[in-house]
Structures are given as structure tokens and as C-alpha cells.
Residue frames as a rotation matrix with the C-alpha (Angstrom) as fourth column:
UNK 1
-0.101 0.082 0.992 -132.93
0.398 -0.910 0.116 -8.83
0.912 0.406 0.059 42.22
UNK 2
0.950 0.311 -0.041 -134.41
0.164 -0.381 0.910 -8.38
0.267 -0.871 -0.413 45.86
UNK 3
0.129 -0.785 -0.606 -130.28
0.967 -0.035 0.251 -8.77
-0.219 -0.618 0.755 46.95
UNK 4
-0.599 -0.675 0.431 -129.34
0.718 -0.691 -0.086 -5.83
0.355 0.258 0.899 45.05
UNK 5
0.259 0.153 0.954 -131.98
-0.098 -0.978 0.183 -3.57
0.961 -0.141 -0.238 46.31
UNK 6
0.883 0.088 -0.460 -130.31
0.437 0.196 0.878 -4.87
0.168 -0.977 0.134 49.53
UNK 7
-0.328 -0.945 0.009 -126.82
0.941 -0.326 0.092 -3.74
-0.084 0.038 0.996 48.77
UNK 8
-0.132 0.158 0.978 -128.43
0.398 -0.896 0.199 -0.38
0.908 0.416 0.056 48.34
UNK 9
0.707 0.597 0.380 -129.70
-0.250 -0.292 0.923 -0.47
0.662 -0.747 -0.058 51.33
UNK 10
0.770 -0.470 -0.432 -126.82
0.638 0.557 0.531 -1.85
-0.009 -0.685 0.729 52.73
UNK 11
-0.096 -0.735 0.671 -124.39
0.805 -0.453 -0.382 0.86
0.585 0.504 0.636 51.23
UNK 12
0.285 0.236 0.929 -126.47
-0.138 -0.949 0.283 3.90
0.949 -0.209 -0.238 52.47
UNK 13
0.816 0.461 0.349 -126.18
-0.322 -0.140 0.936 2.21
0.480 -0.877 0.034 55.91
UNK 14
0.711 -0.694 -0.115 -123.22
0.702 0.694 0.157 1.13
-0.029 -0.193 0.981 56.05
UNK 15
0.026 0.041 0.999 -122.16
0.534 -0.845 0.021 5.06
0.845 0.533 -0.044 55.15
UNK 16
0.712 0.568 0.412 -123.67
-0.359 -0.210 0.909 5.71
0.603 -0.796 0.054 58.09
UNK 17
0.920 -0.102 -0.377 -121.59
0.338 0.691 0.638 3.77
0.196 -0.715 0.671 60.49
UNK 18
0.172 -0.979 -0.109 -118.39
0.938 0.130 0.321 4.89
-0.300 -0.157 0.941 59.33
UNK 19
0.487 0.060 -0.871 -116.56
0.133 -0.991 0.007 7.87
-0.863 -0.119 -0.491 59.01
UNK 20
0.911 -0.031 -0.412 -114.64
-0.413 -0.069 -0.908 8.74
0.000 0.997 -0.076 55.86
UNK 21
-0.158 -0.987 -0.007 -111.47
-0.759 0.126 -0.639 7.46
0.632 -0.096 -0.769 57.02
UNK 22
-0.276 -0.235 0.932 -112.68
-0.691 0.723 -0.022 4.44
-0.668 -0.650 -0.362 60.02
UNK 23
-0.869 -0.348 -0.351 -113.06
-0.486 0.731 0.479 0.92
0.090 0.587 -0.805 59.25
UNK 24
0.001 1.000 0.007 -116.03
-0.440 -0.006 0.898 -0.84
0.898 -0.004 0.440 59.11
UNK 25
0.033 -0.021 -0.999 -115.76
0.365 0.931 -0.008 -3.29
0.931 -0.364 0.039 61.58
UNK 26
-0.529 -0.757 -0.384 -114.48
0.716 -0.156 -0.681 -1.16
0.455 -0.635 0.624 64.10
UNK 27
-0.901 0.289 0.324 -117.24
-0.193 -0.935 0.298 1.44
0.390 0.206 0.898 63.47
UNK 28
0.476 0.879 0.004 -120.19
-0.452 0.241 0.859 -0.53
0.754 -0.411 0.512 65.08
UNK 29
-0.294 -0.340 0.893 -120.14
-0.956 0.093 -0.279 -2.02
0.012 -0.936 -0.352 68.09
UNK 30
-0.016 0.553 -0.833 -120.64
-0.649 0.628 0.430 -5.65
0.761 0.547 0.348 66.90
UNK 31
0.067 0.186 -0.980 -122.55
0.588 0.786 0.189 -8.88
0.806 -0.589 -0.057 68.66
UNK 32
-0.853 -0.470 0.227 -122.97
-0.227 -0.057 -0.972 -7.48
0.469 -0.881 -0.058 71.61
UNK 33
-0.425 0.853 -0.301 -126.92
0.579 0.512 0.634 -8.43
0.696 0.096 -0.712 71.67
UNK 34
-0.231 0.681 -0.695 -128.12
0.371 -0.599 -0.710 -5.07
-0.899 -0.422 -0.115 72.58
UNK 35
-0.782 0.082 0.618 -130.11
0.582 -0.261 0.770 -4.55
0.224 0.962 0.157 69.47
UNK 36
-0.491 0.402 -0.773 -131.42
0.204 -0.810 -0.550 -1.07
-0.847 -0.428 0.316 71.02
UNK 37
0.407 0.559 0.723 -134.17
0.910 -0.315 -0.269 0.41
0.077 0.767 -0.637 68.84
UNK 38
-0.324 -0.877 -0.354 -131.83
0.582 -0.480 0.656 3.08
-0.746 0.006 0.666 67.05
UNK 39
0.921 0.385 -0.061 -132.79
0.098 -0.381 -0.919 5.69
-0.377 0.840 -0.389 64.60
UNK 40
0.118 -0.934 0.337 -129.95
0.758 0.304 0.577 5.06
-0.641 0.187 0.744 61.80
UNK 41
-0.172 -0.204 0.964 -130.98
0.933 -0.348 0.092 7.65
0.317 0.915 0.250 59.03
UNK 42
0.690 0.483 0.538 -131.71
0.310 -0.870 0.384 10.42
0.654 -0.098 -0.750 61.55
UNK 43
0.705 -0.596 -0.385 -128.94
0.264 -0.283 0.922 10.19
-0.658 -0.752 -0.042 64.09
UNK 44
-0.444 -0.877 -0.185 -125.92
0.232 -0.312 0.921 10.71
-0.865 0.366 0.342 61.02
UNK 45
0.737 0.525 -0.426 -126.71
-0.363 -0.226 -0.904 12.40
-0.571 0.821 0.024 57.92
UNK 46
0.482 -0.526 0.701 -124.76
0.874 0.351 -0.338 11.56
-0.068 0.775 0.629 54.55
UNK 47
-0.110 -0.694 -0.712 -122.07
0.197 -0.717 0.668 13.71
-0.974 -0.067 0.216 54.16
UNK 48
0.428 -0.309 -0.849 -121.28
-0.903 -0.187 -0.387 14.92
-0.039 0.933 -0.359 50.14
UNK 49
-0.336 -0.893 0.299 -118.68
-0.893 0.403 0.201 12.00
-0.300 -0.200 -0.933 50.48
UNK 50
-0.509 0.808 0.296 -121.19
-0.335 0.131 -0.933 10.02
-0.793 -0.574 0.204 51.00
UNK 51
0.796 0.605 0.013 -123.61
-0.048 0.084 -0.995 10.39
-0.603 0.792 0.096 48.13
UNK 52
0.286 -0.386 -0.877 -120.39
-0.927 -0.343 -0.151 10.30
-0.243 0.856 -0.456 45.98
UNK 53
-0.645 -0.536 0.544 -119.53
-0.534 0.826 0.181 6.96
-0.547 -0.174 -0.819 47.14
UNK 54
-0.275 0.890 0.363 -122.72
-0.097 0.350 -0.932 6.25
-0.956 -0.292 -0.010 46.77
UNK 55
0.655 -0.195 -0.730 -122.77
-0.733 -0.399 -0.551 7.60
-0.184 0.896 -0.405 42.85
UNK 56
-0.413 -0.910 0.027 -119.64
-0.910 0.411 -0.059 5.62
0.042 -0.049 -0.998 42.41
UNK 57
-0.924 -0.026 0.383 -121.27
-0.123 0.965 -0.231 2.28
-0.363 -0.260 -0.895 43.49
UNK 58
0.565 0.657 -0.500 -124.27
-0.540 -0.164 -0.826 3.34
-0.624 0.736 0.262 41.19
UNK 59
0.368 -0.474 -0.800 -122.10
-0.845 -0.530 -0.075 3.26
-0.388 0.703 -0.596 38.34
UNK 60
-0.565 -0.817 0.116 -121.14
-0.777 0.574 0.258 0.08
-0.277 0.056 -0.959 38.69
UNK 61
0.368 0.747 0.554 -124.51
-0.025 0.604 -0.797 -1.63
-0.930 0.279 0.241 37.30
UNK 62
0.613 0.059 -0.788 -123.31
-0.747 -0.282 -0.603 -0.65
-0.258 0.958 -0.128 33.69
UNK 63
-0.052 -0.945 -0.322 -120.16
-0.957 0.140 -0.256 -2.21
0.287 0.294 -0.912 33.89
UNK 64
-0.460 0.130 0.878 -121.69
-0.572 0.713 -0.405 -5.20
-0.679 -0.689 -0.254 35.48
UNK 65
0.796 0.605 -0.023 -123.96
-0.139 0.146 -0.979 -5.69
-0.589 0.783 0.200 32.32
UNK 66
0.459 -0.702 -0.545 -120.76
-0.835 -0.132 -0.534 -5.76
0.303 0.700 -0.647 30.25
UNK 67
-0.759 -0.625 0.183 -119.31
-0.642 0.765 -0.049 -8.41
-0.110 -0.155 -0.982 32.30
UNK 68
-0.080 0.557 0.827 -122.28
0.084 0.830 -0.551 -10.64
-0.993 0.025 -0.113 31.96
UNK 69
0.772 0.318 -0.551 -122.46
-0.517 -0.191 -0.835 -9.63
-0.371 0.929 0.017 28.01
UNK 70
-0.021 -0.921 -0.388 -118.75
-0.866 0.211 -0.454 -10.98
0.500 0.326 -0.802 27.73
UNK 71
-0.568 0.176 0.804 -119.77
-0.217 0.910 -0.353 -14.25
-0.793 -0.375 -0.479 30.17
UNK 72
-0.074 0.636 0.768 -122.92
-0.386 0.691 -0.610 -15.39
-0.919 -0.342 0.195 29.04
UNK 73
0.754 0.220 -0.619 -122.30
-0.646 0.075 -0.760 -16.50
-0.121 0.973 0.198 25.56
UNK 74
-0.402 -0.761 -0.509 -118.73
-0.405 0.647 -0.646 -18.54
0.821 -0.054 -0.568 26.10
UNK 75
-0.900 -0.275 -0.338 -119.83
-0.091 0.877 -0.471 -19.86
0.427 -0.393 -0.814 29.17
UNK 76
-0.825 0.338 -0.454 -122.97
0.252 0.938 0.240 -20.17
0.506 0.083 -0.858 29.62
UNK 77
0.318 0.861 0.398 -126.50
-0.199 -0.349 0.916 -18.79
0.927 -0.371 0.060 31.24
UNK 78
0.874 0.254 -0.415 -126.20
0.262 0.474 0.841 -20.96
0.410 -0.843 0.348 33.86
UNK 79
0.309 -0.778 -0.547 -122.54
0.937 0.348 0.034 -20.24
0.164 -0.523 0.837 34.86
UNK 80
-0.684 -0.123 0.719 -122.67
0.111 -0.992 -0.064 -16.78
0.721 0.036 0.692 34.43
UNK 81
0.511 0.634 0.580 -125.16
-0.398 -0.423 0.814 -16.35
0.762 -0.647 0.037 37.07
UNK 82
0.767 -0.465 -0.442 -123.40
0.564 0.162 0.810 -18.64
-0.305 -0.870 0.387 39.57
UNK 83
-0.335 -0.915 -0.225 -120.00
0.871 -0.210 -0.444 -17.19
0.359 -0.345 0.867 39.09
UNK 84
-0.640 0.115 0.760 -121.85
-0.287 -0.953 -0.098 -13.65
0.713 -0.281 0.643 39.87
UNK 85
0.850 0.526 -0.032 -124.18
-0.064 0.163 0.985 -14.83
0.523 -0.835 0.172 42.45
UNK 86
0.656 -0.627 -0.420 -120.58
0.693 0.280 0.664 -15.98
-0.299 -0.727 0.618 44.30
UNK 87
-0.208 -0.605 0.769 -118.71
0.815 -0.542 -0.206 -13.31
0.541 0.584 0.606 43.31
UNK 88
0.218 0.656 0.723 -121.37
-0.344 -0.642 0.686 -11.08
0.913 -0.398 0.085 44.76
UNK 89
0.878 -0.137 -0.458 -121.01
0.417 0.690 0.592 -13.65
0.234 -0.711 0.663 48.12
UNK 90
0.408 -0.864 -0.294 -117.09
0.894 0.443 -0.060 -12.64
0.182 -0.238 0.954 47.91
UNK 91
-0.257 0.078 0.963 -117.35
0.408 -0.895 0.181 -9.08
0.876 0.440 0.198 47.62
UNK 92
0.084 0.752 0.653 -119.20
-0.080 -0.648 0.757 -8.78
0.993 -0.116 0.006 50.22
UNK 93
0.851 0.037 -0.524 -117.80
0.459 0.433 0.776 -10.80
0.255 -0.901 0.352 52.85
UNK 94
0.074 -0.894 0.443 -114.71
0.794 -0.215 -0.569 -9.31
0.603 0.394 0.693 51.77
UNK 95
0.361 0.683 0.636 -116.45
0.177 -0.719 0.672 -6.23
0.916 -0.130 -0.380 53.65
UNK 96
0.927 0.302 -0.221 -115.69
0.098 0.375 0.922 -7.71
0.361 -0.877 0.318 56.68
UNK 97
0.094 -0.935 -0.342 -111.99
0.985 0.137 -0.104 -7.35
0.144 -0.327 0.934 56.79
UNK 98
0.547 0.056 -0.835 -110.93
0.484 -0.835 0.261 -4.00
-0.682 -0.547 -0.484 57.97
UNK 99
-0.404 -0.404 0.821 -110.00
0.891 -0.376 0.253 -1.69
0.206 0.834 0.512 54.97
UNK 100
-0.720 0.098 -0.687 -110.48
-0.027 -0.993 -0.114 2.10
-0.694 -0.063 0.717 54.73
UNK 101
0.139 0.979 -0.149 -113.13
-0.128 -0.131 -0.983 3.43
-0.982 0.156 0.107 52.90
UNK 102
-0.050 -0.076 -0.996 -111.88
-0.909 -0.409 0.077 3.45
-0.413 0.910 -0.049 49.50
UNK 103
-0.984 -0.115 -0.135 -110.96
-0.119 0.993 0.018 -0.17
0.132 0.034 -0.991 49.65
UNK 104
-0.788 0.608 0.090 -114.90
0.403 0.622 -0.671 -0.67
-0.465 -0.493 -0.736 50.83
UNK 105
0.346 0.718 -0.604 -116.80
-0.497 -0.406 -0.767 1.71
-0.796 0.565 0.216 48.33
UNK 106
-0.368 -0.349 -0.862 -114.56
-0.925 0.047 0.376 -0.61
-0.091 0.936 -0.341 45.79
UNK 107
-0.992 0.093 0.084 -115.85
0.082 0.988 -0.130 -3.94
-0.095 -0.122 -0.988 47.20
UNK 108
-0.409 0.818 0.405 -119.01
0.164 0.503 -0.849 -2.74
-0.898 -0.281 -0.340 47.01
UNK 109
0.122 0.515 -0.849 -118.91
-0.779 -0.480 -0.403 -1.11
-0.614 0.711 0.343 43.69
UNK 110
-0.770 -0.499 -0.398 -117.45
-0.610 0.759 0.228 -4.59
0.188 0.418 -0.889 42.59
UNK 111
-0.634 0.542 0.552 -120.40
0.279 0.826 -0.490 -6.50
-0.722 -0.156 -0.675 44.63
UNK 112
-0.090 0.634 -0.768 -122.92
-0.384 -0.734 -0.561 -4.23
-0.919 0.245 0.309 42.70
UNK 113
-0.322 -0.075 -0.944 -121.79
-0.945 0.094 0.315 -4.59
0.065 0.993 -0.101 39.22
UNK 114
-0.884 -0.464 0.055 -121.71
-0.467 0.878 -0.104 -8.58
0.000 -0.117 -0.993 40.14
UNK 115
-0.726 0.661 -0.190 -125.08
0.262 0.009 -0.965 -8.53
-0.636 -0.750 -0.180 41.54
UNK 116
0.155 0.906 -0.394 -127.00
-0.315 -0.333 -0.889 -6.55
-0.936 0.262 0.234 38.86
UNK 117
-0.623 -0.241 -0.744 -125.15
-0.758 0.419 0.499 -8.24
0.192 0.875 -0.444 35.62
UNK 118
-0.910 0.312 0.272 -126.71
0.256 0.941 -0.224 -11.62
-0.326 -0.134 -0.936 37.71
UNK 119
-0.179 0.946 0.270 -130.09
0.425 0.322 -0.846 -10.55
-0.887 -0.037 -0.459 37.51
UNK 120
-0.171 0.029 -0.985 -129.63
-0.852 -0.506 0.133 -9.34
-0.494 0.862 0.112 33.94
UNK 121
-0.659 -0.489 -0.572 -128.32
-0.733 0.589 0.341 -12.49
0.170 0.643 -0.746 33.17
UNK 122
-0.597 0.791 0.134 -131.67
0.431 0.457 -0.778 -14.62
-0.677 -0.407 -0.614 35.12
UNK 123
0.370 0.707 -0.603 -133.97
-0.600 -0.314 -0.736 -12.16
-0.710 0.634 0.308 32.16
UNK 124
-0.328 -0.340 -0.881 -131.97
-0.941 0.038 0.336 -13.89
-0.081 0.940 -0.332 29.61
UNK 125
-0.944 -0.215 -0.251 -131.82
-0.209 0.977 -0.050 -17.52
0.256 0.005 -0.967 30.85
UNK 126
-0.757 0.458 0.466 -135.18
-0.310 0.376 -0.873 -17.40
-0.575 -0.806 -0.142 32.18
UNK 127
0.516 0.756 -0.403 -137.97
-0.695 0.094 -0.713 -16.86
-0.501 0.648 0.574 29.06
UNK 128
-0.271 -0.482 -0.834 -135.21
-0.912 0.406 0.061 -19.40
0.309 0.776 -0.549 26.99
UNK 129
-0.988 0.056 0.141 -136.08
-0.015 0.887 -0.461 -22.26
-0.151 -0.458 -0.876 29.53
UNK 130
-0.079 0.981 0.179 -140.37
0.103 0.187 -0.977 -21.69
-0.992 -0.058 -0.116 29.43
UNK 131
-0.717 -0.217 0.663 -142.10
0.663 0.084 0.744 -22.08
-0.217 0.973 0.084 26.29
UNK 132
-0.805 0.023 0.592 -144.13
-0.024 -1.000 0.006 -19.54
0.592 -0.010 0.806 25.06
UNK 133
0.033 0.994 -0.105 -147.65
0.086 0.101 0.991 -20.64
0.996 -0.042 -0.082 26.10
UNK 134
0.508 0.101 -0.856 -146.12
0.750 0.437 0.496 -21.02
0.424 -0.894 0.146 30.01
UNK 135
-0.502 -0.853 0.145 -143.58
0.714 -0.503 -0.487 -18.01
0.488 -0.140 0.861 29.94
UNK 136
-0.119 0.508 0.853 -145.51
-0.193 -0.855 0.482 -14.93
0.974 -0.107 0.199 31.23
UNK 137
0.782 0.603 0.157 -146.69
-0.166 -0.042 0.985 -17.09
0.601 -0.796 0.067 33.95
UNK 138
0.451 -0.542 -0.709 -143.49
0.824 0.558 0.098 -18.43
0.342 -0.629 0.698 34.90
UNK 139
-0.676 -0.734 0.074 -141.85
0.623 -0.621 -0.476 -15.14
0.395 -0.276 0.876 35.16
UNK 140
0.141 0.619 0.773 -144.76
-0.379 -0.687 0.620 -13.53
0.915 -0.380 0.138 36.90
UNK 141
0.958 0.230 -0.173 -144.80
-0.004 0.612 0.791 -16.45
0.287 -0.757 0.587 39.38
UNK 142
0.004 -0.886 -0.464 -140.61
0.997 0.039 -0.066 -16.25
0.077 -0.462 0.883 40.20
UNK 143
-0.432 -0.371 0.822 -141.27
0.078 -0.923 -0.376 -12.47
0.898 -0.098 0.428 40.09
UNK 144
0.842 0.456 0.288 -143.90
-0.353 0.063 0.934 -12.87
0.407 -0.888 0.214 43.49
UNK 145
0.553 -0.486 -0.677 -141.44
0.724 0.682 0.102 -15.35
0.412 -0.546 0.729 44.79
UNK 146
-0.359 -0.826 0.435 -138.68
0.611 -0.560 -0.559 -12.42
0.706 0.065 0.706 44.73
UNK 147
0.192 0.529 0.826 -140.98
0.057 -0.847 0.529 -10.27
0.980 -0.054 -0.193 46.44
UNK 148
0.917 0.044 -0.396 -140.28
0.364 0.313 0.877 -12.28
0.162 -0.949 0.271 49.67
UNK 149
-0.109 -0.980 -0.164 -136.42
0.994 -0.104 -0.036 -10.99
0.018 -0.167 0.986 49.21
UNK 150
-0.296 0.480 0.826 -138.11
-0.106 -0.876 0.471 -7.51
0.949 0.052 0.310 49.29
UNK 151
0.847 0.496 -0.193 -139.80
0.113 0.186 0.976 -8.32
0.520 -0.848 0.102 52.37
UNK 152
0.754 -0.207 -0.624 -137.05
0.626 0.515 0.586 -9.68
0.200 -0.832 0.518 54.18
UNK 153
-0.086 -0.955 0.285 -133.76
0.786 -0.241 -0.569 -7.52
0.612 0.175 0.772 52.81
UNK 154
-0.078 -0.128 0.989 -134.57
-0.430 -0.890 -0.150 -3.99
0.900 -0.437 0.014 54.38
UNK 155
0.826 0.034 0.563 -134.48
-0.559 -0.080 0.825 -5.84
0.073 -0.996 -0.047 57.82
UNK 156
0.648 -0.760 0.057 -131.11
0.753 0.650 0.102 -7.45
-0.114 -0.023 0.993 56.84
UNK 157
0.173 -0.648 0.742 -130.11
0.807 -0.339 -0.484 -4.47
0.565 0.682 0.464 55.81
UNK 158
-0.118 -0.165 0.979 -130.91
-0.383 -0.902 -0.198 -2.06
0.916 -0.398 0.043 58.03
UNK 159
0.665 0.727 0.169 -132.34
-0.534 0.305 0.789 -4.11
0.522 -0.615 0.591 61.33
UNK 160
0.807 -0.584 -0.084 -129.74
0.561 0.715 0.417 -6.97
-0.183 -0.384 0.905 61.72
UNK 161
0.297 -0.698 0.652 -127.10
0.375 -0.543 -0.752 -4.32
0.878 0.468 0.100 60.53
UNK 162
0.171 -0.054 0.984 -127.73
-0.642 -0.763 0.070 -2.61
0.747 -0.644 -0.165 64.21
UNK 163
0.938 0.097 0.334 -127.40
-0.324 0.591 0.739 -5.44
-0.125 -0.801 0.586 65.80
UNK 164
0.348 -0.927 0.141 -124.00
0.090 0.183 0.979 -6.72
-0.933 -0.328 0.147 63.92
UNK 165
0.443 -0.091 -0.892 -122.88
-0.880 -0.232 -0.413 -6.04
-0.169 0.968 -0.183 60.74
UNK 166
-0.914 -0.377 0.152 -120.86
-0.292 0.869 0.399 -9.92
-0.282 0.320 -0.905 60.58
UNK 167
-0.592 0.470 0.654 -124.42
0.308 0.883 -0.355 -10.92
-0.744 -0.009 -0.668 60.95
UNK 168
0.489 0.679 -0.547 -126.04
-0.309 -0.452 -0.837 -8.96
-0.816 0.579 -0.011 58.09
UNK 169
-0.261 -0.764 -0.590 -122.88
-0.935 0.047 0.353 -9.04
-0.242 0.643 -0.727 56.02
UNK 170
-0.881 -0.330 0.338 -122.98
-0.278 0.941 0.194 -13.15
-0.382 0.077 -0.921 56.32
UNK 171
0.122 0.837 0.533 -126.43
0.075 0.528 -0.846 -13.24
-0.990 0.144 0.002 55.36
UNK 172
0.769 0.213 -0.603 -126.45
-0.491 -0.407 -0.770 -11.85
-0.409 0.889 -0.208 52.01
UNK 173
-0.306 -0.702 -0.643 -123.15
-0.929 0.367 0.042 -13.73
0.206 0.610 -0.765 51.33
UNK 174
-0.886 -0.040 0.462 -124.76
-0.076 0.995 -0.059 -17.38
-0.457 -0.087 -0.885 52.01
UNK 175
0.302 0.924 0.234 -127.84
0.220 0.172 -0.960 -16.51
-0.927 0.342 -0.152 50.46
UNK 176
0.157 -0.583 -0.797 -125.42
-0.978 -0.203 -0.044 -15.54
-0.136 0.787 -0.602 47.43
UNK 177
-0.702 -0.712 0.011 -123.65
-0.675 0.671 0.306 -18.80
-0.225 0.208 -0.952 47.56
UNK 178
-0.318 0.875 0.364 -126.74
-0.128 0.341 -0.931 -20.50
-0.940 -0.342 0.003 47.84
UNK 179
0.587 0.379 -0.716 -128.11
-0.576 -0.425 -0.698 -18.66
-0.569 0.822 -0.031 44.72
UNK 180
-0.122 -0.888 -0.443 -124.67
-0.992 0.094 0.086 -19.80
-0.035 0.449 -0.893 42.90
UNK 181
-0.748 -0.033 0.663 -124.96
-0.307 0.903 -0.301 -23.19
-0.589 -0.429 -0.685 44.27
UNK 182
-0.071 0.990 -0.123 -128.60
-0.440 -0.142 -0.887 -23.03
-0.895 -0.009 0.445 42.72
UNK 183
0.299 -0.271 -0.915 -127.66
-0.563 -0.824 0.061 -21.84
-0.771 0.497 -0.399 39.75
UNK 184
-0.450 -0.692 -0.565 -125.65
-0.888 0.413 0.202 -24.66
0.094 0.592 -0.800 39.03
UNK 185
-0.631 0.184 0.754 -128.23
0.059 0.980 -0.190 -27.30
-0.774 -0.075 -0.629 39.71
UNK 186
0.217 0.834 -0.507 -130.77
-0.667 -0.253 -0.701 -26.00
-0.713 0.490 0.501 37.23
UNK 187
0.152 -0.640 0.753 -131.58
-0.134 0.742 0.657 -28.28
-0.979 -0.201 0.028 34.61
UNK 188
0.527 -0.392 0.754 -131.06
0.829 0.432 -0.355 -27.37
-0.186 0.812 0.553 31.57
UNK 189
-0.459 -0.766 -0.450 -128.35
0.420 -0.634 0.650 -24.91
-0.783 0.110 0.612 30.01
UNK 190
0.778 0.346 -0.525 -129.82
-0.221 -0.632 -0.743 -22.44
-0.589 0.694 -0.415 27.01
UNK 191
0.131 -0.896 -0.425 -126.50
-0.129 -0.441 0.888 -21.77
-0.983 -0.061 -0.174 25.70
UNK 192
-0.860 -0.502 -0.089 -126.85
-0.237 0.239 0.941 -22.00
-0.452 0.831 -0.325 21.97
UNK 193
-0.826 0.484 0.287 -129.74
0.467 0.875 -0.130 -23.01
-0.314 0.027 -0.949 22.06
UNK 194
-0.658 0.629 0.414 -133.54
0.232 -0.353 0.906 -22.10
0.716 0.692 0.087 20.11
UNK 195
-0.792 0.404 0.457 -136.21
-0.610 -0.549 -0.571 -20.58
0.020 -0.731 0.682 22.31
UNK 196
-0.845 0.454 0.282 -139.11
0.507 0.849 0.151 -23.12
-0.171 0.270 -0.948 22.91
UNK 197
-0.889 0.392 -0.238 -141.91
-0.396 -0.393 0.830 -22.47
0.232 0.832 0.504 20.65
UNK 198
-0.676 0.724 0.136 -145.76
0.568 0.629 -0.531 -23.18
-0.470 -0.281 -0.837 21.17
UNK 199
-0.915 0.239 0.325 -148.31
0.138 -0.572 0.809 -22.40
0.379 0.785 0.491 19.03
């Protein structure tokens, strides 16, 4: 969950950088390892443009739920989160190639949808794996964990962004794969399966 409130944060700033028509890449000075203390949300406002993209890559949570509603039942809890955890990973690196703006409010409304179906699809798979007497705690205790991806994301997102956008961009897509990678070691699958029971 903590990625996606990073892609927010990445979007708005990434907004920022570019104009409605430049590329991303091109639009920051990247790696050069002057990572000047910059004010990012006061030096450019959002344009209208902007906040529509922005709207636009909103939208794309619904449609993300739908794709995980149409995954996780043929294939599986567990694969439905990795293929969207990497998905999300591909989307995003995707970023990185030089593309006008339309082409880059679609990659992210694509990472988005990817991104928030996953952590739809982590409520489902998670209470099915604890039984009842342990569930509460387990999903209290992986919500803290998350918190650290809270911590860390608004300085991926907005911090290492000023410094290079390859290197922000690349984080969030290996900590995707990662995730994906995870994903697929867990060990057991739900899929079909009864909820464990404890009286």
C-alpha cells in the first residue's frame, strides 16, 4: 500500500518537472550529484492540465479492482499479486523512456490501477492464510510493518526525485519486483480454499 501512496506522490512531482508537451527524462537534469535543497511544490504550480492528469490517474484504482476481481479467482491470490506487483515494476520503469505526456499519464494510470488492485488483492489473501484467533494481530502487525514504506516513500518520491528521477523511478520498480518475487514464495495458496477456523 505504502508504494501507491508513493506513485501519488510521485505523479504530483513528476507534473512538476515537465511541461505539458517535454519528456520526462529530459525535463530534470539527471545524476549530476548536485542534490541542491530545492523547493519542488513552490517553485511550479500545477497547471489545470495537471490536476486533470492527475484525475485521470485517480481513476484508474477502480479499474484496477476489476482486474484483480477477474485474476484472483482463476489464478490465484498469490499470482495475482505478483503479476501486479511486476506489472506495477513495468509501468513504471517504462517511465523512463522518453514519451510525451500522454504516453506518461497512461503509464502511470496503468501503474496505479496495477498497484492498488495489488493491495486489494493482499486484504483478500491475507485474513484466508491466519486463523481467526491470530488474524487481527497478524494484519495489525504487517499493517506497522507498511508504515516503514510510509516513512521511506515521500523521500523516494520527492527527495531522490531531485536528485535523479532513474534513481527514484528504479527504486519503486525493484522494490516492486521484489514484492512479486515475494509474492511468489509465500507458502501457501488460498485459492479455493475454506478460511481457517478457531474457536
Amino acid at each position: 500500500r505504502r508504494v501507491h501512496g508513493g506513485v501519488v506522490l510521485l505523479t504530483t512531482e513528476l507534473f512538476q518537472l515537465t511541461q505539458s508537451d517535454e519528456c520526462l527524462t529530459a525535463a530534470h537534469d539527471l545524476g549530476t550529484g548536485s542534490a541542491e535543497a530545492t523547493c519542488n511544490a513552490g517553485c511550479k504550480l500545477l497547471q489545470t492540465s495537471d490536476y486533470i492528469d492527475l484525475l485521470w490517474t485517480t481513476v484508474a484504482e477502480f479499474p484496477g479492482i476489476l482486474i484483480t476481481m477477474a485474476l484472483i479467482e482463476p489464478i490465484g491470490r498469490k499470482w495475482t499479486i505478483a503479476v501486479e506487483k511486476m506489472a506495477f515494476g513495468v509501468f513504471v520503469l517504462l517511465l523512463l523512456i522518453c514519451s510525451d505526456r500522454t504516453v506518461t499519464v497512461f503509464l502511470l494510470f496503468c501503474a496505479r490501477a496495477v498497484i492498488s488492485g495489488s493491495f486489494q488483492a493482499v486484504f483478500v489473501y491475507t485474513p484466508e492464510v491466519y486463523p481467526t484467533n491470530v488474524r487481527g494481530l497478524a494484519m495489525g502487525t504487517c499493517s506497522a510493518a507498511g508504515r516503514l514504506g510510509a516513512i521511506v516513500t515521500p523521500f523516494v518520491a520527492q527527495v531522490a526525485l531531485a536528485y535523479s528521477v532513474y534513481i527514484s523511478i528504479s527504486i519503486y520498480s525493484i522494490v516492486a519486483f521484489l514484492a512479486g518475487i515475494a509474492a511468489l514464495c509465500l507458502p501457501y495458496e488460498t485459492k479455493g480454499k475454506a478460511m481457517n477456523e478457531s474457536s
